[in-house]
RODO-246832 format. One line per field, with one value per residue: residue in one letter; x negated, y negated, z negated of N, C-alpha, C in turn; residue number from 1. Coordinates in nm, 4 decimals, decimal comma. Layout:
residu <- [a	...]
neast <- [X	...]
nnorth <- [Y	...]
nup <- [Z	...]
caeast <- [X	...]
canorth <- [Y	...]
caup <- [Z	...]
ceast <- [X	...]
cnorth <- [Y	...]
cup <- [Z	...]
num <- [NUM	...]
END
This chain:
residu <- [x	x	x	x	x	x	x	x	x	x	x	x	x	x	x	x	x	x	x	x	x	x	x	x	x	x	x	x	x	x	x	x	x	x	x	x	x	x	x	x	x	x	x	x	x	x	x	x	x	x	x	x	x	x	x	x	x	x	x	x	x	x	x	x	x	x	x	x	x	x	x	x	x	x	x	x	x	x	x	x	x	x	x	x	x	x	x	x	x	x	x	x	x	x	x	x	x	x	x	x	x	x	x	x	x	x	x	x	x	x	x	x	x	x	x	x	x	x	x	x	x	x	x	x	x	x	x	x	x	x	x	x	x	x	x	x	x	x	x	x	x	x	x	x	x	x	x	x	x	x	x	x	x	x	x	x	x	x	x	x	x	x	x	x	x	x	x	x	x	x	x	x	x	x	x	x	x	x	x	x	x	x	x	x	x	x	x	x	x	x	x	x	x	x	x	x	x	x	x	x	x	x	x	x	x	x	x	x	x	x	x	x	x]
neast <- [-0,1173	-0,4408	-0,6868	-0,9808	-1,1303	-1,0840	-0,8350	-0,9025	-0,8688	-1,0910	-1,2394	-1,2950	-1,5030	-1,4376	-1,5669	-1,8418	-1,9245	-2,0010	-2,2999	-2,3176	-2,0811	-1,9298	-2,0878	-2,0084	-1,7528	-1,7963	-1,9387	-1,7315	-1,5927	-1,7425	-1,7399	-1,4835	-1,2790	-0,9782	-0,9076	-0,7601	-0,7664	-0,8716	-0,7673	-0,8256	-0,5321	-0,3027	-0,3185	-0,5241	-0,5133	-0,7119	-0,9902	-1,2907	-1,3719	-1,5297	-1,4675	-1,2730	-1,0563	-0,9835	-0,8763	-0,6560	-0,5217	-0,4517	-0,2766	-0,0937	0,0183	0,1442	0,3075	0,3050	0,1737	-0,1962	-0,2384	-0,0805	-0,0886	-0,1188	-0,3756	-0,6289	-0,9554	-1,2005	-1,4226	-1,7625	-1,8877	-1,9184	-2,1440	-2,0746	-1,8126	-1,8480	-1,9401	-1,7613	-1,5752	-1,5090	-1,6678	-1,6392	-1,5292	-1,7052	-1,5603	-1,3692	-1,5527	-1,6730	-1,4055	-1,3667	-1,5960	-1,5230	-1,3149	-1,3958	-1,4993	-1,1328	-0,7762	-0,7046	-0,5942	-0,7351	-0,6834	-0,8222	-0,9701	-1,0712	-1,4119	-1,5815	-1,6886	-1,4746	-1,3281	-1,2390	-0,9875	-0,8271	-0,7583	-0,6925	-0,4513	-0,4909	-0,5657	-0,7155	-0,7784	-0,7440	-0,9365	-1,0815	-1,1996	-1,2283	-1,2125	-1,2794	-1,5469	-1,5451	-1,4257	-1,5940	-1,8298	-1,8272	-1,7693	-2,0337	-2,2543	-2,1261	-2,1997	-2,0577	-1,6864	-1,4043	-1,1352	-0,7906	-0,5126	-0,2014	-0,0523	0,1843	0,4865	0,6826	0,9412	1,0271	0,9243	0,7560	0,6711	0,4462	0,2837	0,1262	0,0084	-0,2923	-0,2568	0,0171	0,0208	-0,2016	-0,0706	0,1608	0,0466	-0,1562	-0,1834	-0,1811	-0,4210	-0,7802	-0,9210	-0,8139	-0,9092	-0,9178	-0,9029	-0,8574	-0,5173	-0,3729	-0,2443	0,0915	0,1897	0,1247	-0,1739	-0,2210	-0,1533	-0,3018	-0,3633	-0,5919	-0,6398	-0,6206	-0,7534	-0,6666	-0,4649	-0,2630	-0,0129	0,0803	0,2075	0,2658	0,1400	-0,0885	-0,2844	-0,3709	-0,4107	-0,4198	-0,5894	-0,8113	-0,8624]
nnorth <- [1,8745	1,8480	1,5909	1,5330	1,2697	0,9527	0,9152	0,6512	0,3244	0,1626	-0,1256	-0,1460	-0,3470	-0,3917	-0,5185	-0,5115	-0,2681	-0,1526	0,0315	0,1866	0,2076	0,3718	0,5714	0,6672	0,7527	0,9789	1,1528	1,1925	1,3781	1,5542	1,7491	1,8681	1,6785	1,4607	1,1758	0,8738	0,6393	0,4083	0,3255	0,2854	0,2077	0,3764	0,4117	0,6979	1,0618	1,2333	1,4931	1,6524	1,8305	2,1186	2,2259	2,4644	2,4788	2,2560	2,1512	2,2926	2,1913	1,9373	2,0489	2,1582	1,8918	1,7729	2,0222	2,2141	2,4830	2,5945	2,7151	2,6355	2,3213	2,0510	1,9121	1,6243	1,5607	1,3273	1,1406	1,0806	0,9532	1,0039	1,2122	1,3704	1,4560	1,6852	1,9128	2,0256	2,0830	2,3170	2,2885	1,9846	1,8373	1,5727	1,3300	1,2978	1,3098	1,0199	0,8833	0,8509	0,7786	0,5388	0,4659	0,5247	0,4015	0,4560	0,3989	0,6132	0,9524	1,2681	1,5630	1,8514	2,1832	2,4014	2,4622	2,7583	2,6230	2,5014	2,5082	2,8469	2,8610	2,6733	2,7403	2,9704	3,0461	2,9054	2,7294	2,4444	2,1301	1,8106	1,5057	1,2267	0,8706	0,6676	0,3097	0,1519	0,0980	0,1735	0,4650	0,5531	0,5349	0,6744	0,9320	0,9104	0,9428	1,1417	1,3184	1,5555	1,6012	1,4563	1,6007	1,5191	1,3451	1,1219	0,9300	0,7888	0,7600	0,9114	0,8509	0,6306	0,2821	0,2294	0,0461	0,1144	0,2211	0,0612	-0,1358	-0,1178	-0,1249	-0,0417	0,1947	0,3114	0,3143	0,4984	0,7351	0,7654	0,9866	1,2432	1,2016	1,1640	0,9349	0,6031	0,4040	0,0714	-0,1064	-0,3276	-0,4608	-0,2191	-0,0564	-0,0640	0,1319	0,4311	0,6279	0,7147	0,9891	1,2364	1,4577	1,6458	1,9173	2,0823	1,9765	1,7504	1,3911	1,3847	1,2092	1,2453	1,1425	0,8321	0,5216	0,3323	0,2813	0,1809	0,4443	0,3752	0,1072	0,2778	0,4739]
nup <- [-2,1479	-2,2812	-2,3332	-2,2329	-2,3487	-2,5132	-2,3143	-2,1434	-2,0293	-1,7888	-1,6330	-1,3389	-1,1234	-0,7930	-0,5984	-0,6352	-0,8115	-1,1566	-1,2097	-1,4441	-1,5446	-1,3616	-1,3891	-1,6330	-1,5439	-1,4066	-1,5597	-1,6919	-1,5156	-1,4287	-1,6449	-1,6436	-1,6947	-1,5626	-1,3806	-1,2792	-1,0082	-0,8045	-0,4649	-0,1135	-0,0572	-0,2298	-0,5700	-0,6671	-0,8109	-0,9545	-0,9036	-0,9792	-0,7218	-0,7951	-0,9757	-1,1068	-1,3351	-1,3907	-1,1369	-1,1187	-1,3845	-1,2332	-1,0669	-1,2244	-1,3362	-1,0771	-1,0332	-0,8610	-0,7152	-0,6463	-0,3920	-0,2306	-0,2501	-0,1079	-0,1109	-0,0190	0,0358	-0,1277	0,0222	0,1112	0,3444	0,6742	0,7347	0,4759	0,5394	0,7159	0,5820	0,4744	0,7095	1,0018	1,3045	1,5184	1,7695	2,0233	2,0830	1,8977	1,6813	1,7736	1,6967	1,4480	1,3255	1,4175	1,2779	1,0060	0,7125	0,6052	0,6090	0,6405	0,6223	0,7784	0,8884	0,8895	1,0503	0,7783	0,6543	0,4937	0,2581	0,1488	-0,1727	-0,3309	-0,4751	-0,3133	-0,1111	-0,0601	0,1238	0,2725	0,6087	0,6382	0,5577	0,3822	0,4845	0,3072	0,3683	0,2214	0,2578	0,0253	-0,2411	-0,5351	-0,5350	-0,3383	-0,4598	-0,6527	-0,5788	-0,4560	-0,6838	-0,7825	-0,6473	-0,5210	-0,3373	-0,4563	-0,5714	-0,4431	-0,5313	-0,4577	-0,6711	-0,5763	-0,5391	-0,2853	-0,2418	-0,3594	-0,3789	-0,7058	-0,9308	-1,1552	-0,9492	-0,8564	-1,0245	-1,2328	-1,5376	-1,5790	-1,4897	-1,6771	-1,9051	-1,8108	-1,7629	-1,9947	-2,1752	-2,0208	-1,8394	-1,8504	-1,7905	-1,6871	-1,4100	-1,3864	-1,0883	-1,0070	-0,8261	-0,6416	-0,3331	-0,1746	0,0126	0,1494	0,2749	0,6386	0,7965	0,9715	1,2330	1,3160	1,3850	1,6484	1,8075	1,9021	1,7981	1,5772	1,4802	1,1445	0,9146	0,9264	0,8034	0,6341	0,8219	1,1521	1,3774	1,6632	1,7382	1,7555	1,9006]
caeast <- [-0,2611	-0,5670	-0,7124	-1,0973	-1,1519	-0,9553	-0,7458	-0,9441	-0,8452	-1,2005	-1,1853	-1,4519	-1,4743	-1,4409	-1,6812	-1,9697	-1,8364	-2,1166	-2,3218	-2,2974	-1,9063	-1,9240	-2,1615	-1,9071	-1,6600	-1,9039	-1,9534	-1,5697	-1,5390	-1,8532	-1,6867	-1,3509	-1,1924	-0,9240	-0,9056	-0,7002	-0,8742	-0,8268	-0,8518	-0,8313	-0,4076	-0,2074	-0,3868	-0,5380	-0,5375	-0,8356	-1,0856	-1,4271	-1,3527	-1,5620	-1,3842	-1,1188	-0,9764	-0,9585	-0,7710	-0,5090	-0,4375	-0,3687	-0,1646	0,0387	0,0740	0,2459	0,4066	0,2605	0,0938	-0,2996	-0,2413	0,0375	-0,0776	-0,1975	-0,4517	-0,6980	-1,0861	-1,2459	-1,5905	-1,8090	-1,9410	-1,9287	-2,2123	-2,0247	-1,7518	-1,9396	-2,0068	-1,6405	-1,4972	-1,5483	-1,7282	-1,5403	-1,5930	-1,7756	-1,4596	-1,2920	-1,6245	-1,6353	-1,3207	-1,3944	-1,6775	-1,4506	-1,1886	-1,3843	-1,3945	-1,0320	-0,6688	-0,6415	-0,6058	-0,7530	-0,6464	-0,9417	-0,9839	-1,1253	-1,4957	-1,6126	-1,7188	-1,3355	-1,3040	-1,1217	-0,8354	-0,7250	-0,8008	-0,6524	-0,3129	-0,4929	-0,7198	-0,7272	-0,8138	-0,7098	-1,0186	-1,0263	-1,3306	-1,1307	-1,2748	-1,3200	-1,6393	-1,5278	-1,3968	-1,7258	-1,9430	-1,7647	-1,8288	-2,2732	-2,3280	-2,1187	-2,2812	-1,9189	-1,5967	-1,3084	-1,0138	-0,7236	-0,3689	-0,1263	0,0739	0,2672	0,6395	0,7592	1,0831	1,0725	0,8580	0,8029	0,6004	0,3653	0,1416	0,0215	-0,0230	-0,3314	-0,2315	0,1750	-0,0440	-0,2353	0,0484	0,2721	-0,0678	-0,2501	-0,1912	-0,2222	-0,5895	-0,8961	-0,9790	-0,7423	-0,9981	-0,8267	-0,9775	-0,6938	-0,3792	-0,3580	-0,1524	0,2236	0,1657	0,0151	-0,2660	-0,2176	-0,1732	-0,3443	-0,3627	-0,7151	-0,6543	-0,6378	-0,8758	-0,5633	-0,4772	-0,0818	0,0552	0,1981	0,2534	0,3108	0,0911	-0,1319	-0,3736	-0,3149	-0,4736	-0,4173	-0,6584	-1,0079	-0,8411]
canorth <- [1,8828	1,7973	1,4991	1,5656	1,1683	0,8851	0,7660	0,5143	0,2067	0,1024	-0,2170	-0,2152	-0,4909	-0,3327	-0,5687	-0,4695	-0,1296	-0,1186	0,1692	0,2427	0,2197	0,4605	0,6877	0,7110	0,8271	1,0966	1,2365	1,2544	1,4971	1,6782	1,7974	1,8803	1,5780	1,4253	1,0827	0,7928	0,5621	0,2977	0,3826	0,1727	0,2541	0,3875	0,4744	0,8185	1,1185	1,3462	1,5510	1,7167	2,0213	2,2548	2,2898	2,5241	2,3979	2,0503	2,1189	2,3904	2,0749	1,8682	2,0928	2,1282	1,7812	1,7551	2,1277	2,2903	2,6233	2,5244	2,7945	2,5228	2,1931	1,9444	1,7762	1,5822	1,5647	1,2123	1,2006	0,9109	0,9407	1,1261	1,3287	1,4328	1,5415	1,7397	2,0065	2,0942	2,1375	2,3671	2,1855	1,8744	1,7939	1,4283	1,2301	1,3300	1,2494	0,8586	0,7813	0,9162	0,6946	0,3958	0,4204	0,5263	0,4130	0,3194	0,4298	0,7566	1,1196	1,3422	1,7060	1,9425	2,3349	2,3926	2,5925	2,8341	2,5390	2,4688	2,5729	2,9717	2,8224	2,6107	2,7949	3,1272	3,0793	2,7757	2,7300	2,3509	2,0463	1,6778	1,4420	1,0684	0,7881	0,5657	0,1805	0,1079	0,0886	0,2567	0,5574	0,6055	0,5103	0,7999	1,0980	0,9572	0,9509	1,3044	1,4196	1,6353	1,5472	1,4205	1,6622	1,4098	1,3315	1,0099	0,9331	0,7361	0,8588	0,8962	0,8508	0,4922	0,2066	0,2418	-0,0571	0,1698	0,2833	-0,0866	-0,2075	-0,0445	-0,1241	0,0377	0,3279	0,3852	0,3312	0,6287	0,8331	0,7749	1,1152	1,3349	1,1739	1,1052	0,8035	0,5391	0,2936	-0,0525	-0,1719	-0,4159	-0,4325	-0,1205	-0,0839	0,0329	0,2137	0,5413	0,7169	0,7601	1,1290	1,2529	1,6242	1,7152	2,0450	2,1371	1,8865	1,5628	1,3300	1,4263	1,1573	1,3582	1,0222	0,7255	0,4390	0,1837	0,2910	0,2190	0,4693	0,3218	0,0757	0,3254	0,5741]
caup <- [-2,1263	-2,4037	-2,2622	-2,2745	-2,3602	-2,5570	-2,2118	-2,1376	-1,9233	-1,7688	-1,5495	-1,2298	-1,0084	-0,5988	-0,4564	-0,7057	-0,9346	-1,2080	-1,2055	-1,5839	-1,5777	-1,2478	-1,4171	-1,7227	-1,4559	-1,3350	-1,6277	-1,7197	-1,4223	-1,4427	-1,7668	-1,6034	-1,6753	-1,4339	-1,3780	-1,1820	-0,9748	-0,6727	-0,2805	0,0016	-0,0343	-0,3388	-0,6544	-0,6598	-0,9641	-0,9000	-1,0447	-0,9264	-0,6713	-0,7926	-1,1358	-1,0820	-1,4573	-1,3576	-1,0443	-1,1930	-1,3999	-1,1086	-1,0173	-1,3400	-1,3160	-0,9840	-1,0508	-0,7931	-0,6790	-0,5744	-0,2779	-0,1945	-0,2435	-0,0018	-0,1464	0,0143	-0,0337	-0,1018	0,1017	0,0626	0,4783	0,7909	0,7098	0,3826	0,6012	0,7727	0,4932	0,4629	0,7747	1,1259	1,3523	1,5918	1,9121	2,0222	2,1072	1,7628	1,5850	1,7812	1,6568	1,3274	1,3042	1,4401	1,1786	0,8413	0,6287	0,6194	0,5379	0,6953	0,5671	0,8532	0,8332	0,9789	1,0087	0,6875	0,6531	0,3338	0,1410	0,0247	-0,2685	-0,3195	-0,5434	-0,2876	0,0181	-0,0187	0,1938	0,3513	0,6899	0,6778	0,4608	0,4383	0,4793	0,2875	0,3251	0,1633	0,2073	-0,1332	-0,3008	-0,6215	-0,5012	-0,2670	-0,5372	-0,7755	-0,4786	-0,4242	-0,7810	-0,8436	-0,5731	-0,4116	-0,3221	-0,5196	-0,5001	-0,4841	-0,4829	-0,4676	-0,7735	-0,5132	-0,5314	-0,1215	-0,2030	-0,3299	-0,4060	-0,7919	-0,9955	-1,2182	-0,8523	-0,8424	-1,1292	-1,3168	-1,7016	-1,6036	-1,4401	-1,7968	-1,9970	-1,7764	-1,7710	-2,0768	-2,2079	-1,9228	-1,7703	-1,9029	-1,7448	-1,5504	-1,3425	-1,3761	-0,9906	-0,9257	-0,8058	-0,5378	-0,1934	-0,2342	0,0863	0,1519	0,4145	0,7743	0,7893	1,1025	1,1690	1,3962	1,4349	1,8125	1,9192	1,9691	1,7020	1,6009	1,2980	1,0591	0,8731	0,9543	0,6486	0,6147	0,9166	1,3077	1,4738	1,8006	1,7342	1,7354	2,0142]
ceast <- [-0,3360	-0,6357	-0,9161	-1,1862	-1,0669	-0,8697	-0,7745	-0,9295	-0,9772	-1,2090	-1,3519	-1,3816	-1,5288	-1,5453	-1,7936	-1,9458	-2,0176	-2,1395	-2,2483	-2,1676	-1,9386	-2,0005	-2,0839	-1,8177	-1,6940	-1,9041	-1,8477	-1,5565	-1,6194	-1,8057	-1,5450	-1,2377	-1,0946	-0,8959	-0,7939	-0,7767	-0,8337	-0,9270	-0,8083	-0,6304	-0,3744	-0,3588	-0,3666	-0,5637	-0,5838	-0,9233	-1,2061	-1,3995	-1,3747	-1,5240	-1,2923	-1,0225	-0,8689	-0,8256	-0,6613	-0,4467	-0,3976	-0,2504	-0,0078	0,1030	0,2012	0,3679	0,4252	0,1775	-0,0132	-0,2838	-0,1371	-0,0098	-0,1210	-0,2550	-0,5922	-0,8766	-1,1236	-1,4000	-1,6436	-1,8989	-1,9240	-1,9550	-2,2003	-1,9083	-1,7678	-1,9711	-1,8525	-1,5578	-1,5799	-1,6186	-1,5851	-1,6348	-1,6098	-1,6614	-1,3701	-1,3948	-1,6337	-1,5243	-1,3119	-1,4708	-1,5907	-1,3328	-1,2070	-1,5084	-1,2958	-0,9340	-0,6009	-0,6900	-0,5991	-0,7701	-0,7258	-0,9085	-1,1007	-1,2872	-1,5342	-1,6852	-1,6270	-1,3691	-1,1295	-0,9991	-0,7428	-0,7420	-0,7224	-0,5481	-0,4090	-0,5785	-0,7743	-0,7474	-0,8152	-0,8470	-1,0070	-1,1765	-1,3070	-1,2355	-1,2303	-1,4119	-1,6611	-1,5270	-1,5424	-1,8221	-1,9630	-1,8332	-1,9896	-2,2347	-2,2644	-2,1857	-2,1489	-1,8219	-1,5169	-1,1938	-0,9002	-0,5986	-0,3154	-0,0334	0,1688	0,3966	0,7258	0,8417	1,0861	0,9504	0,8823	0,6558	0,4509	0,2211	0,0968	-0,0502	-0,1739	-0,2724	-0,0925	0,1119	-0,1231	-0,1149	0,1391	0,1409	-0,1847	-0,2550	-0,1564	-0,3778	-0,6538	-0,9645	-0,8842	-0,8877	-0,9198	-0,9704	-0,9017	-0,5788	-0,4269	-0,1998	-0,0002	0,2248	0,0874	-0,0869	-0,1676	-0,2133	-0,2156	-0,4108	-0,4960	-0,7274	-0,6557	-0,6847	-0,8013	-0,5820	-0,3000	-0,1069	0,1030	0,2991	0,2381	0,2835	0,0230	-0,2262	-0,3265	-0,4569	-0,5423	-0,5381	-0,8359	-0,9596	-0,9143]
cnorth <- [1,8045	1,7290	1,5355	1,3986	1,0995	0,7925	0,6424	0,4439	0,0913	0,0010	-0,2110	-0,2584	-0,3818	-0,3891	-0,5423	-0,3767	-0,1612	-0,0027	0,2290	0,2745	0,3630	0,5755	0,7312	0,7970	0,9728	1,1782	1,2804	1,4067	1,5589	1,7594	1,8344	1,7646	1,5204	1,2191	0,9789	0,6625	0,4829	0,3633	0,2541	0,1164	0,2555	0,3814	0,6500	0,9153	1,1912	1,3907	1,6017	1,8279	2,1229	2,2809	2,3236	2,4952	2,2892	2,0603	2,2135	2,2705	1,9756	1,9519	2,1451	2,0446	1,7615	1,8873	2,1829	2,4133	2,5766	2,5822	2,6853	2,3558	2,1551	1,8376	1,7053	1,5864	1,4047	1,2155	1,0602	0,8776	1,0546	1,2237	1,4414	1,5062	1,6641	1,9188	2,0697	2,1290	2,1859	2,2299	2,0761	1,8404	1,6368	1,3418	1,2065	1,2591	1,0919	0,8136	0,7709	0,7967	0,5218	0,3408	0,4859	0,4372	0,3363	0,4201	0,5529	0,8660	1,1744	1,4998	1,8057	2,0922	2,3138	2,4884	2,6990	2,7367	2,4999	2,5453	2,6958	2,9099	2,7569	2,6655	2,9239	3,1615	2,9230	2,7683	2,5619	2,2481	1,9074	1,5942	1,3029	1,0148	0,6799	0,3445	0,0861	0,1533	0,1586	0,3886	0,6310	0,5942	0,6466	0,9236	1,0213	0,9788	1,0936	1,4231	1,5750	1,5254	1,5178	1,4907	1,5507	1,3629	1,2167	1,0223	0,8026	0,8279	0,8046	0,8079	0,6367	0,4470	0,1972	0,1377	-0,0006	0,1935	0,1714	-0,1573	-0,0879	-0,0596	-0,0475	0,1624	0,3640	0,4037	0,4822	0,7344	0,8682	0,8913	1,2529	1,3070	1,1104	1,0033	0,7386	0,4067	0,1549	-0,0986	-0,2863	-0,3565	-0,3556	-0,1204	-0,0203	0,1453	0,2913	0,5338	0,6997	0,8664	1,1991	1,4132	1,6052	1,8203	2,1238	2,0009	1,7164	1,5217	1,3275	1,3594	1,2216	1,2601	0,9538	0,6005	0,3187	0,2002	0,3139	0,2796	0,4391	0,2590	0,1700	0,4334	0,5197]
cup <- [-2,2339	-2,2924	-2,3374	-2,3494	-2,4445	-2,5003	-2,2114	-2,0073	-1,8755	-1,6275	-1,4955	-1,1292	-0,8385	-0,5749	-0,5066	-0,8133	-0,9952	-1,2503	-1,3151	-1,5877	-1,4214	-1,3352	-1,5555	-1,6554	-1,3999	-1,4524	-1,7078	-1,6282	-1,4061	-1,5461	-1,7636	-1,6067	-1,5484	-1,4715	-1,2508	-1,0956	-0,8039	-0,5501	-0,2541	0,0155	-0,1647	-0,4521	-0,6647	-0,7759	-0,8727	-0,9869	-0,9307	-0,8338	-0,6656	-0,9480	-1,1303	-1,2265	-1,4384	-1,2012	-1,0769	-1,3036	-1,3425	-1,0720	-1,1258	-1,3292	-1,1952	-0,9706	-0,9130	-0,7923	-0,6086	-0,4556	-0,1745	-0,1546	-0,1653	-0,0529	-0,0621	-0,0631	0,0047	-0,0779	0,0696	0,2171	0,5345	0,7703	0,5840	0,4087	0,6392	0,6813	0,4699	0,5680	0,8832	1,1743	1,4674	1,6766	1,9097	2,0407	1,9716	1,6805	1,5947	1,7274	1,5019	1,2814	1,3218	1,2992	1,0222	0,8218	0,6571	0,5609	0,5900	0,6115	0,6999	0,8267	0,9486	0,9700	0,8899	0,7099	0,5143	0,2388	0,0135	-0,0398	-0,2767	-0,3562	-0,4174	-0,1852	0,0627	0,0806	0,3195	0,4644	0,6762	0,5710	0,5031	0,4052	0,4323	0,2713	0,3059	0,1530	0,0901	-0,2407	-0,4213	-0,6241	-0,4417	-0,3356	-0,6553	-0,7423	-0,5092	-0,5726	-0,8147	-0,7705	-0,4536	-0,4054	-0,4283	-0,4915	-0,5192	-0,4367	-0,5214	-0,5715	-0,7282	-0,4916	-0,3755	-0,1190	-0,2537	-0,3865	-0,5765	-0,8382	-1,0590	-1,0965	-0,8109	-0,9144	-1,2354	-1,4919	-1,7156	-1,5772	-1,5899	-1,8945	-1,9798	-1,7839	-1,8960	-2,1746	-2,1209	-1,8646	-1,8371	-1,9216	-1,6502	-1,5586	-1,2970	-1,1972	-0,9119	-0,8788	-0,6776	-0,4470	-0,3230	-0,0703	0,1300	0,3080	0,5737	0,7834	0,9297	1,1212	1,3171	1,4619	1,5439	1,8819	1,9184	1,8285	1,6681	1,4605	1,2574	0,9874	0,8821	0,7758	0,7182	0,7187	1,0590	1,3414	1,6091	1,8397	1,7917	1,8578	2,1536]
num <- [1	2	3	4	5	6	7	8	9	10	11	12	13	14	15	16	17	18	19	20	21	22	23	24	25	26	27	28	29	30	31	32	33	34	35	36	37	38	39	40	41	42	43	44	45	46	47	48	49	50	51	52	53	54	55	56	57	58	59	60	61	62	63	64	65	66	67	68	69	70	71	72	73	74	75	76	77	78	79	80	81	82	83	84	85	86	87	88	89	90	91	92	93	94	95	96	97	98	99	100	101	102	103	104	105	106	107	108	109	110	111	112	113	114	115	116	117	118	119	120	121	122	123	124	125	126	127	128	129	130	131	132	133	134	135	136	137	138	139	140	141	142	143	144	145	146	147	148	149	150	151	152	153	154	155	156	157	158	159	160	161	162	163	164	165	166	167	168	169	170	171	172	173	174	175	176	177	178	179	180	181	182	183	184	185	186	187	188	189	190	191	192	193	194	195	196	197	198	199	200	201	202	203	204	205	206	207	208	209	210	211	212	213]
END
């Protein structure tokens, strides 16, 4: 992949991201760019969701079929939820409200907002309101979601998904932009499927449900 930028390693501070550096980021992925960038959990590679470009190179990357993948959307509130999936009943939305932002991926019936590419085999879509300031600061100022996947490897605990400077180094010629935001989790999402009304873990991470039920 032609990197639309010169892989740049841009350091924002979580507890106050400055605009200007955020609005650099914005305008990486308004322009298809894909970028890496700190959640509440692993570090996340993502791009804009309405650039079908940008996400057919996500999906190079991981060497996937978009009709296939399971990627998550990063929302920046409720009411940004809201625009991508069917509707949810009031007991689903309280707990919703109880536990974002935080470390769950909630998997909804999807509505005609997803985007075709990734939709075509798909009814459903993973939800993230990731508490971390960066990330939510990325979605207001782009104004959509963040399509977005874990360059956390399942199978084992590997050094590079914590460290931002090992994360530019293994990425600095595949993405546009890695977001140095500190050292990030080694453990992933909560995977929590919505879809018939209950709350069924799919996976088992860094978020107790239990808690907001």
């Amino acid at each position: 992949m032609i990197c639309l930028y010169s892989n740049m390693l841009i350091k924002i501070y979580p507890e106050n991201p400055n605009p200007k550096a955020i609005e650099q980021v914005v305008e990486v992925l308004r322009k298809g760019g894909l970028i890496i960038y700190p959640t509440d959990t692993v570090y996340g590679l993502g791009c804009d969701i309405t650039n079908h470009k940008a996400i057919e190179a996500i999906c190079k990357i991981r060497k996937i079929k978009p009709e296939k993948a399971n990627f998550s959307f990063i929302c920046s509130d409720l009411r940004h939820i809201s625009d991508y999936i069917k509707p949810i009943d009031n007991t689903t939305f309280r707990v919703l409200k109880k536990a974002l932002p935080g470390p769950f991926t909630f998997i909804f019936n999807a509505n005609g907002n997803v985007p075709k590419l990734l939709s075509n085999n798909k009814k459903t879509v993973g939800i993230r309101v990731p508490d971390n300031n960066i990330a939510r600061d990325i979605v207001i100022a782009l104004g959509n979601p963040i399509l977005s996947t874990s360059i956390h490897d399942d199978d084992e605990i590997i050094e590079y998904s914590t460290d931002p400077e090992l994360i530019h180094e293994k990425y600095e010629n595949t993405v546009d932009i890695v977001i140095d935001g500190g050292y990030g989790d080694n453990v992933p999402s909560t995977v929590v499927d919505c879809t018939t009304g209950d709350f069924e873990i799919i996976r088992e991470g860094k978020g107790d449900l239990e808690m907001y039920l």
